[in-house]
C-alpha positions as CSV (number, residue, x, y, z in Angstrom):
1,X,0.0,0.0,0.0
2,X,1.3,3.2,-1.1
3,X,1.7,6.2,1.6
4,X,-0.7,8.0,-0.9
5,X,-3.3,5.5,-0.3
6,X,-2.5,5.3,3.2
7,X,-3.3,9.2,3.2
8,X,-6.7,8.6,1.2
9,X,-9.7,10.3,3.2
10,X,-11.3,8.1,6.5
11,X,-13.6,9.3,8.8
12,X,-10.2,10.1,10.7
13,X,-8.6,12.4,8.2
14,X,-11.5,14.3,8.1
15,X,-11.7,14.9,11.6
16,X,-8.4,16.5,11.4
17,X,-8.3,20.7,11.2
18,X,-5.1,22.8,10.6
19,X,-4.4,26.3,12.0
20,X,-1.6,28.1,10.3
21,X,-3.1,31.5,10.8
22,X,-0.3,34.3,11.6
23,X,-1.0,34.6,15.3
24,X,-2.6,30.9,16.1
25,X,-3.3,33.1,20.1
26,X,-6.8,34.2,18.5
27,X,-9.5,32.6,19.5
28,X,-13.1,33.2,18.2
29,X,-15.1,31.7,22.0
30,X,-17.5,34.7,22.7
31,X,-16.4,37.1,25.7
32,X,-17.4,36.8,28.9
33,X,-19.2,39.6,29.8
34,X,-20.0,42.1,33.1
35,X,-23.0,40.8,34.2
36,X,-25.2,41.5,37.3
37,X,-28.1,38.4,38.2
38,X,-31.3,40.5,39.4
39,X,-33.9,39.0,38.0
40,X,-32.5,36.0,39.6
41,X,-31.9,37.1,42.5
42,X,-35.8,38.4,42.8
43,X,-36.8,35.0,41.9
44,X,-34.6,33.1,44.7
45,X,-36.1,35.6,47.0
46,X,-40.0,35.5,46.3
47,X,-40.9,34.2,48.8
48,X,-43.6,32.5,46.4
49,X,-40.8,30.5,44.6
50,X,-41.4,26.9,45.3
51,X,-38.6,24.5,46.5
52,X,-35.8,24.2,43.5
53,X,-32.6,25.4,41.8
54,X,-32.3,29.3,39.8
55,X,-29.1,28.7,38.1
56,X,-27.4,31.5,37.1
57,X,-26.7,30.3,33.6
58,X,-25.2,32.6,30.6
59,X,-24.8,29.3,27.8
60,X,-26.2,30.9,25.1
61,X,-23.8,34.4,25.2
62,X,-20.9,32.1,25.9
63,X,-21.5,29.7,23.2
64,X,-21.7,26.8,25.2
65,X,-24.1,23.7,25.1
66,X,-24.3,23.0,28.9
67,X,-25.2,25.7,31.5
68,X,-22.3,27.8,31.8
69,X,-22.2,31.4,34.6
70,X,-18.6,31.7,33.2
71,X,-16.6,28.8,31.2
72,X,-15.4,26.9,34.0
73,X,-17.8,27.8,36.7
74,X,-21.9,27.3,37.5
75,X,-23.8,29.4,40.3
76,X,-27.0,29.1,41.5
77,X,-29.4,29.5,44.1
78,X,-31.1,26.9,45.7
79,X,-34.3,27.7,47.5
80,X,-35.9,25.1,49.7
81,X,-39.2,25.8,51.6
82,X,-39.8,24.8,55.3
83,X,-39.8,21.1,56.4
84,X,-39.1,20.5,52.1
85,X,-36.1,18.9,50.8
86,X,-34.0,19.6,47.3
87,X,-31.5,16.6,46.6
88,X,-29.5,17.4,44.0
89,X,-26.3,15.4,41.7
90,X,-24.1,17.7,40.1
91,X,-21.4,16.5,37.6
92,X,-18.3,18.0,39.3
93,X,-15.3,17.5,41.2
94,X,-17.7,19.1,44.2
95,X,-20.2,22.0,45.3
96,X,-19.3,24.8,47.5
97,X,-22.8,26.3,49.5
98,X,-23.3,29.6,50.9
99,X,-26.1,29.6,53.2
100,X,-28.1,32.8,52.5
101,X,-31.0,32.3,54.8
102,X,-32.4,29.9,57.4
103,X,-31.3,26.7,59.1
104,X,-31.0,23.0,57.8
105,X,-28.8,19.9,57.5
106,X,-27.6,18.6,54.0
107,X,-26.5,15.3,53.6
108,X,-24.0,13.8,50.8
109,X,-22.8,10.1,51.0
110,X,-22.3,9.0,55.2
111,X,-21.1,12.9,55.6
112,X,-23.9,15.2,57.4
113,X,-23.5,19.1,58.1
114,X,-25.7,20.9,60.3
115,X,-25.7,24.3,58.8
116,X,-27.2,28.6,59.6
117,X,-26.9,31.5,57.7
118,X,-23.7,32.7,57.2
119,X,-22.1,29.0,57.3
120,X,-20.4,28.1,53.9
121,X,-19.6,24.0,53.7
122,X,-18.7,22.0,50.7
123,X,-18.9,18.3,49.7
124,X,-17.2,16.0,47.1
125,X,-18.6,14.9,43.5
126,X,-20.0,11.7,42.6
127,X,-23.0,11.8,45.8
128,X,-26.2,12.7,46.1
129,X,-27.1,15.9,48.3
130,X,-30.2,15.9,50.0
131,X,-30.6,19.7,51.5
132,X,-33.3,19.8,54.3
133,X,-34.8,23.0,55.6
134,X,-35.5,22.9,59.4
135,X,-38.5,25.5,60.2
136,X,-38.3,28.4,58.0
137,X,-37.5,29.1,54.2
138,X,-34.0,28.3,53.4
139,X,-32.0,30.2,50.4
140,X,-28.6,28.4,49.6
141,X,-25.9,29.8,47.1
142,X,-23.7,27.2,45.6
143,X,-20.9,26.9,43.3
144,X,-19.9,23.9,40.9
145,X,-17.2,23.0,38.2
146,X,-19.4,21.9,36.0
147,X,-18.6,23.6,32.9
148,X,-15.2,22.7,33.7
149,X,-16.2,18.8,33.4
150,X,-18.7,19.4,30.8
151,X,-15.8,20.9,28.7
152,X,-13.0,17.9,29.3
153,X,-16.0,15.8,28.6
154,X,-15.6,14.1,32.2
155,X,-18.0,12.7,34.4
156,X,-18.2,13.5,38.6
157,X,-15.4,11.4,40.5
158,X,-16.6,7.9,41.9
159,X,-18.1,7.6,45.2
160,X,-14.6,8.2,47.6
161,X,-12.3,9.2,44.9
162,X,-12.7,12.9,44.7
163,X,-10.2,15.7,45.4
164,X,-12.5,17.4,47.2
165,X,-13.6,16.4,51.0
166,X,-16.7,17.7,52.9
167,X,-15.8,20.8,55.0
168,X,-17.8,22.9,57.0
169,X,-16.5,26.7,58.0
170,X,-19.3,27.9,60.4
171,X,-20.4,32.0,60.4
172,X,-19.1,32.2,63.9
173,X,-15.0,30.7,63.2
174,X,-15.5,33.3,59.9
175,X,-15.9,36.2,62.0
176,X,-13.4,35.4,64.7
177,X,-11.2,35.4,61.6
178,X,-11.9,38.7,60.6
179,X,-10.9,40.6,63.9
180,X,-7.2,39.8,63.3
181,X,-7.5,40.8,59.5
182,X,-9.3,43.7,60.3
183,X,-6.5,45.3,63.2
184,X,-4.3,44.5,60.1
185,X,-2.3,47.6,58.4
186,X,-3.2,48.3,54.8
187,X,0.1,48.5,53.2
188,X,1.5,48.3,49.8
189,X,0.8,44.7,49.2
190,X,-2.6,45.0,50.6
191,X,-5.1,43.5,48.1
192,X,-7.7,43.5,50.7
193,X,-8.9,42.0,54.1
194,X,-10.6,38.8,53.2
195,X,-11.0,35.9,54.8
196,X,-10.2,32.3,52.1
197,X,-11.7,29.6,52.7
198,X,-9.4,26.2,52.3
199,X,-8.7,22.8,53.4
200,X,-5.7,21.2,54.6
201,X,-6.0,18.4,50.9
202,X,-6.0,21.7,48.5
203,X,-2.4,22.9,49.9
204,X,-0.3,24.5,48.5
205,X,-2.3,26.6,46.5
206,X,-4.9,27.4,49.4
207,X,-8.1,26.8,47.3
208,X,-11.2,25.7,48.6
209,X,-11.8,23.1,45.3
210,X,-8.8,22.1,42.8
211,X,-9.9,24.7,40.4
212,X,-11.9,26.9,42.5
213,X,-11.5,29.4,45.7
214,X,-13.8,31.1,47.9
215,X,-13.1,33.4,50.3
216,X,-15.3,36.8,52.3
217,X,-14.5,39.8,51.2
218,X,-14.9,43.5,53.4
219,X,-14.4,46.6,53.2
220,X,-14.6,49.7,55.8
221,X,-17.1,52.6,54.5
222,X,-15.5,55.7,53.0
223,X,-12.5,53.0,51.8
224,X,-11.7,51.8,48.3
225,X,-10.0,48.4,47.2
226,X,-7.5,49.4,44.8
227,X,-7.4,48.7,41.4
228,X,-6.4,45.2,40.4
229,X,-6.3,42.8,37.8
230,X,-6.3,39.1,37.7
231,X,-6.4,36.2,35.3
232,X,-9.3,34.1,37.2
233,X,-12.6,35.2,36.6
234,X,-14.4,36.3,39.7
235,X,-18.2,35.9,41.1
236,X,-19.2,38.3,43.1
237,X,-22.3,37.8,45.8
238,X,-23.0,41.1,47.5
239,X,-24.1,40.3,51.1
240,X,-23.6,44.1,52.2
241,X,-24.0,46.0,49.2
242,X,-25.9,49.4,50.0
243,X,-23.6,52.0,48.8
244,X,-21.4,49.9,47.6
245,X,-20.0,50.4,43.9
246,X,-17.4,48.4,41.4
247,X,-15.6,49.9,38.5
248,X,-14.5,47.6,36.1
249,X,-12.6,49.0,33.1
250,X,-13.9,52.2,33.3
251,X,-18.0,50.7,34.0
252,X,-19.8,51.2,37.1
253,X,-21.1,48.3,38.7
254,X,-23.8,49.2,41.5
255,X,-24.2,46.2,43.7
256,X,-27.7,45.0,45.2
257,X,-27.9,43.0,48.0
258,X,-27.9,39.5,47.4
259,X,-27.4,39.6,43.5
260,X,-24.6,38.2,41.9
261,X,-21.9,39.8,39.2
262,X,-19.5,38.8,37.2
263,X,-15.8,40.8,37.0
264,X,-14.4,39.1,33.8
265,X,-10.9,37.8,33.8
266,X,-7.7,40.1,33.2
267,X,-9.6,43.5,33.2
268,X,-8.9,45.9,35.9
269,X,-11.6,46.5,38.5
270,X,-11.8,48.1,41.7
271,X,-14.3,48.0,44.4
272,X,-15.8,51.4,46.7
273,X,-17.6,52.1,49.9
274,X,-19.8,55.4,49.9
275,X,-22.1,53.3,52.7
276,X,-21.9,53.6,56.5
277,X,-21.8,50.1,56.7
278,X,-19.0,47.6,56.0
279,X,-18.7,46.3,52.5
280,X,-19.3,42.6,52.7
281,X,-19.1,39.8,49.9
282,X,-18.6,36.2,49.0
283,X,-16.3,35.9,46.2
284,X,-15.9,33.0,43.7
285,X,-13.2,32.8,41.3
286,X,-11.4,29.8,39.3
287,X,-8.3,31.3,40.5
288,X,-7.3,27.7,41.8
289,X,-7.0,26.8,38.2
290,X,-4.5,29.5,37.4
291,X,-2.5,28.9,40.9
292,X,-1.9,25.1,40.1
293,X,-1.0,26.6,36.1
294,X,1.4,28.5,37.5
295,X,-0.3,31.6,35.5
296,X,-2.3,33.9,38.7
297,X,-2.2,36.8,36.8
298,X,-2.1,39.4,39.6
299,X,-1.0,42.9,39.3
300,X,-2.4,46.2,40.8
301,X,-2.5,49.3,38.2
């Protein structure tokens, strides 16, 4: 057999693409773009809402087939009426939960976590979570890699393999936290005072999920957080927003409490205080990704 006939067309060969463009670094995936969740935020809220997920989900403007809030990352509320339970069975390396409002236990595999507002506890892939409300409305804010899988075409990790073990970092531990950061000077290395959220199996990059880290974020009224740049892209949930304001690449972003927004990756964005009370925030970016790449990104201005 000749190479020529070796080379003839199969459904291989025409699989096959080649780029030999001048600057192969162009890419034609749609932007991701500032975006503030309202609507869905009202929704999570209404206290009409029935027990059930409000994804936060941007697919279409990102050009993705799976529900997407940026392209490695999926937020959404979960709101689960009194004495109801939401079980849920994401495909991804784990789920990260804020807990907005009320009181309840969740359950994933044998693990169980008791959980009030202000708590933020995550669990491993490759379970079943069964959320249960215990006397009031419950409002839940979780984050997934699931556009991350969805992308690599992978499935959740089997039942004890995953990364990821369940953690629980109650309201109260958060804020004891926060008094050292707070006496803290601000000094030239400042980016702000935060409190991350990690577990002892993510070292050494201090994430809270391989690709993924959480952390609270404040900041003192009349103060600004400088501007800053990274290459993660960030998710912003305003728990004390009033009077609170972002400017990312020259566009104002006005926050509203308990709506989402997204800060892109690599643009320059700043955060301000013109309220009398404390800027407060959970942040979610896929900065753990960029840590274990070796490629953070940071810089101020």
């Amino acid at each position: 057999m000749t190479v020529q006939e070796l080379a003839a067309a199969t459904q291989y060969t025409e699989r096959a693409r080649y780029n030999t463009s001048e600057n192969p670094f162009t890419f034609r995936w749609p932007p991701v773009p500032i975006r503030q969740f309202l609507a869905e935020r009202d929704r999570a809220f209404d206290p009409a809402t029935p027990t059930g997920a409000v994804p936060l989900d941007i697919s279409a403007e990102l050009g993705t087939a799976y529900p997407a809030t940026t392209p490695t990352l999926l937020v959404r509320y979960l709101k689960i009426r009194a004495g109801e339970e939401l079980r849920t069975a994401f495909a991804a390396a784990g789920e990260i939960c804020y807990v907005l409002r009320g009181q309840g236990e969740s359950r994933n595999g044998a693990d169980v976590v008791a959980w009030g507002a202000g708590d933020v506890f995550c669990f491993p892939g490759g379970n079943e979570t069964r959320h249960l409300a215990l006397g009031e409305d419950c409002l839940l804010f979780v984050a997934t890699d699931e556009p991350l899988l969805a992308f690599e075409g992978l499935r959740a990790p089997a039942p004890g393999r995953a990364a990821v073990q369940t953690t629980h970092w109650p309201v109260e531990e958060i804020e004891r936290r926060f008094e050292a950061v707070w006496k803290r000077p601000i000094t030239d290395n400042t980016t702000g005072h935060a409190v991350n959220l990690t577990t002892a199996s993510m070292l050494p990059n201090y994430a809270t999920m391989p690709s993924i880290n959480v952390g609270i974020n404040t900041l003192a009224p009349g103060c600004d957080q400088r501007p800053h740049r990274h290459n993660g892209v960030a998710i912003t949930l305003a728990l004390q927003g009033e009077g609170i304001h972002s400017m990312i690449e020259g566009e104002r972003v006005d926050w509203s409490d308990g709506a989402a927004q997204i800060t892109p990756a690599t643009l320059l964005h700043s955060h301000h205080n013109r309220g009398a009370r404390r800027m407060r925030s959970l942040v979610i970016q896929d900065e753990g990704l960029h840590l274990y790449t070796r490629t953070p990104g940071f810089s101020f201005d």
